[in-house]
N, C-alpha and C positions, 0 to 999 in steps of 0.2 A: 504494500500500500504506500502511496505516494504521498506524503504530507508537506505543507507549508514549514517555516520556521518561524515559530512564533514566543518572543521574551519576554513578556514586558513583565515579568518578574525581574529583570535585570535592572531597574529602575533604583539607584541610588535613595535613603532616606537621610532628607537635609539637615541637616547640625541641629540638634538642639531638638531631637524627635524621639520614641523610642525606637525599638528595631521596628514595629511593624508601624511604625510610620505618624504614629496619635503624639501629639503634643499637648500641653497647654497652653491658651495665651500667656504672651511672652517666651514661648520656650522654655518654659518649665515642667518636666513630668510630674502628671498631679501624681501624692502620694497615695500609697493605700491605705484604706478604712480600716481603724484595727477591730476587729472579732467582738461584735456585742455591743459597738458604741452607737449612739445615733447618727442617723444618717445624714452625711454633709452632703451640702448643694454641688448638686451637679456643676462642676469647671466648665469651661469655655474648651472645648476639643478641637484643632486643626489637625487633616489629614491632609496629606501632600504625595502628590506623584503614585496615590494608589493605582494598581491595577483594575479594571474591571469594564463588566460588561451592562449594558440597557439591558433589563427587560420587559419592562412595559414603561409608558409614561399616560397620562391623561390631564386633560385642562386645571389650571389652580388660576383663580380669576382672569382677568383679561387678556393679558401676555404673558403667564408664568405658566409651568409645567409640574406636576409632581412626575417625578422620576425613580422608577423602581432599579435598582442596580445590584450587581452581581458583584461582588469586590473580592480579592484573594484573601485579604487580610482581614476584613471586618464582616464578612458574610453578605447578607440579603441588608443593602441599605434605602430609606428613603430619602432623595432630595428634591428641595425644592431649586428649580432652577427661574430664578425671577427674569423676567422678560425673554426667554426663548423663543416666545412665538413671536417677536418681532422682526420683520423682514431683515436687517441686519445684525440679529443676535449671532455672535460667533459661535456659540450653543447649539446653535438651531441648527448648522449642519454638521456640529459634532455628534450629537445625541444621535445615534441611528443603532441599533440593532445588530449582532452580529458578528460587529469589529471591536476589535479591542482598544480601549481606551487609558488613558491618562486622566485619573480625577483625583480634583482637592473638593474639601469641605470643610465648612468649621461650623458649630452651635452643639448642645445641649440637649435638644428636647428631641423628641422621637424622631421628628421631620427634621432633620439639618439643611443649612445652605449650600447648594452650590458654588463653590469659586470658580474651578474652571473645568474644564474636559477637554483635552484632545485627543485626536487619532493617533493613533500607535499603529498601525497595518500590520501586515503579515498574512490576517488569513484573506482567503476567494473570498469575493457574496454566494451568496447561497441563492438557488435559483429556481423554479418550478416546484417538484416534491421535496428537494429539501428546504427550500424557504418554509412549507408548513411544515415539516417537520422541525424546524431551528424553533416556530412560534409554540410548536406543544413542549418543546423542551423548554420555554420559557414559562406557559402555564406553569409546568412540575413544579420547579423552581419557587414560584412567586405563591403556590398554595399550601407545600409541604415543607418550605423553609422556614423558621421562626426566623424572624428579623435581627440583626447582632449578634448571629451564632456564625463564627467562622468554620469555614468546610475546602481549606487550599487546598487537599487532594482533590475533591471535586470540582473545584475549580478548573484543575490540571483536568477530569475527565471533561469537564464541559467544550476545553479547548480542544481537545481531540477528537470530539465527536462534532465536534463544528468544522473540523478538519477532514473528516471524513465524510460528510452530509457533504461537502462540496468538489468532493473529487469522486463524488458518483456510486462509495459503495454501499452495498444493499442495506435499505432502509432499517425494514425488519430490526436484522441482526443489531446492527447499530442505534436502534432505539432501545432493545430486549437489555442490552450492557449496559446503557445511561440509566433506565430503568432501576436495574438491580443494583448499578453502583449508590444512586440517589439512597435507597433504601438502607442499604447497608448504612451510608455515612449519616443516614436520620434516625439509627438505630433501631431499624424496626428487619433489617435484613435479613437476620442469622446465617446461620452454617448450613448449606441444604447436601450438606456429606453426612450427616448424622440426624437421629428421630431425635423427636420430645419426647419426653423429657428421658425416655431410657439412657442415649445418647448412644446407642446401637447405627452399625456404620450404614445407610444405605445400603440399601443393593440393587442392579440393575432391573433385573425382571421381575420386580415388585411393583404391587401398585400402590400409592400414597398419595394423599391431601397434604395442604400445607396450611395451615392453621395460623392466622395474619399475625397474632399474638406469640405463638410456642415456635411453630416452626415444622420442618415435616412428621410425619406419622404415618404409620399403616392403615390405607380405605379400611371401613369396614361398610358392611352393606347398605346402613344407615345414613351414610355419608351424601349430600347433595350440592357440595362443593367440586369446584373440577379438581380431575383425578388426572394425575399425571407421573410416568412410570419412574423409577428409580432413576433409569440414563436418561432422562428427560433433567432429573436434578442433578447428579453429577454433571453432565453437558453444562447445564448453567451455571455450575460453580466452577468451572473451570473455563467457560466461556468459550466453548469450540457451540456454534450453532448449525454446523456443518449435517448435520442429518435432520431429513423434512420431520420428520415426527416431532423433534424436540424444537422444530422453529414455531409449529402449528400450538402446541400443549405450551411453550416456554407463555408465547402471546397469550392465550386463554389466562394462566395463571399471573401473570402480570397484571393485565385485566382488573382481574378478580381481587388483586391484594391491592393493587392501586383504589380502587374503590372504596377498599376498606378505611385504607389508612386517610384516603381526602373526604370521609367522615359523609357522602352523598354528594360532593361539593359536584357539578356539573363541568366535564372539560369541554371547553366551546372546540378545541380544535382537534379532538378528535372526532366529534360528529361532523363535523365539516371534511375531515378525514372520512368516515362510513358515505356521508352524503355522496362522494367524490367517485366514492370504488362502484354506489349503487346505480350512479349515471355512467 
């Protein structure tokens, strides 16, 4: 597989920051809260030269934008980006989707400000089926992330699946891996080489459920959850999706536990996805 080169973790953090780049006004690291005492007001935080990606944005009064972002270092953040939608906001053609960016921010409260953004390149756009595929891995992202929880490993998967969605290879596979990496890193994955709670090893020509809480087990006849065979879990744990059985059963079970875990929450772009396959 042919992949871009893409760094923007190589991005220096400027004097007076900690490592993963948060400051205080003035360049001061605020200190920490010691164990049991009341809780001090929230400091003034500047982030500088973060990494990170748009995942959604929507209207904040006239010309501003709320800004949902992807960052390596500080997880799923909100910004506000004041006057974006102005015809000459420098903003307004960095914000896009996709590409990797350069952002600062500084404030306090759940919504912080925007400083700047720029493009950083490196990856394709993404084009026909993977541009809706790039927007369902942005749903994932933006429903099953708590906001301020960092997740750089998956950051790293996010880049390589966006690397991969643009050099053409097959969808599927490449969704089934973002899928199960998300999950793992949101701690709802487990181990699909071993049962619940026995912790007895899989085996191939078994049949088993996966229980969105415990994790695999042995069908029993009562069962009305899909049922998918031993090498269906091994395959996914080791991420060969190379045999049709396990691409047909991995999807069904994804499905299924994705459902679980977004609590009913409705994905717009995978219906528009089924909509697409039924025309």
């Amino acid at each position: 597989m042919t992949t871009d080169s893409v760094t923007p973790q190589g991005i220096d953090a400027p004097a007076g920051t900690t490592p993963s780049g948060a400051r205080t006004a003035g360049g001061k690291t605020a200190a920490r809260k010691p164990s049991g005492s009341a809780r001090a007001p929230k400091q003034e935080v500047r982030i500088t030269s973060q990494p990170g990606f748009v995942l959604h944005s929507y209207p904040y009064k006239e010309t501003s934008l709320i800004v949902d972002v992807f960052s390596r270092d500080f997880g799923r953040v909100a910004l506000v980006a004041k006057g974006a939608k102005r015809p000459h906001s420098k903003l307004r053609g960095a914000l896009q989707t996709f590409q990797p960016l350069s952002l600062s921010w500084t404030g306090r409260a759940e919504v912080r400000n925007l400083i700047d953004a720029e493009w950083i390149g490196g990856l394709r756009p993404l084009e026909k089926s993977g541009l809706l595929c790039g927007f369902y891995l942005n749903e994932l992202l933006v429903k099953l992330l708590a906001r301020d929880d960092p997740h750089p490993d998956l950051f790293q998967h996010y880049i390589a699946t966006l690397n991969e969605l643009a050099h053409d290879e097959p969808a599927p596979i490449v969704l089934r891996k973002f899928e199960r990496a998300l999950l793992k890193e949101t701690g709802v994955g487990g181990d699909f080489s071993r049962c619940k709670p026995t912790g007895q090893a899989v085996i191939e020509g078994a049949s088993y459920v996966v229980d969105p809480e415990m994790g695999p087990r042995l069908a029993l006849p009562s069962d009305n959850i899909p049922r998918v065979t031993g090498k269906t879990l091994l395959d996914m744990e080791r991420e060969d999706y190379s045999d049709a059985t396990t691409q047909l059963q991995s999807k069904i079970l994804m499905r299924y536990l994705l459902a679980h875990h977004l609590g009913g929450a409705t994905l717009n772009t995978r219906q528009i996805l089924i909509d697409l396959m039924q025309l």
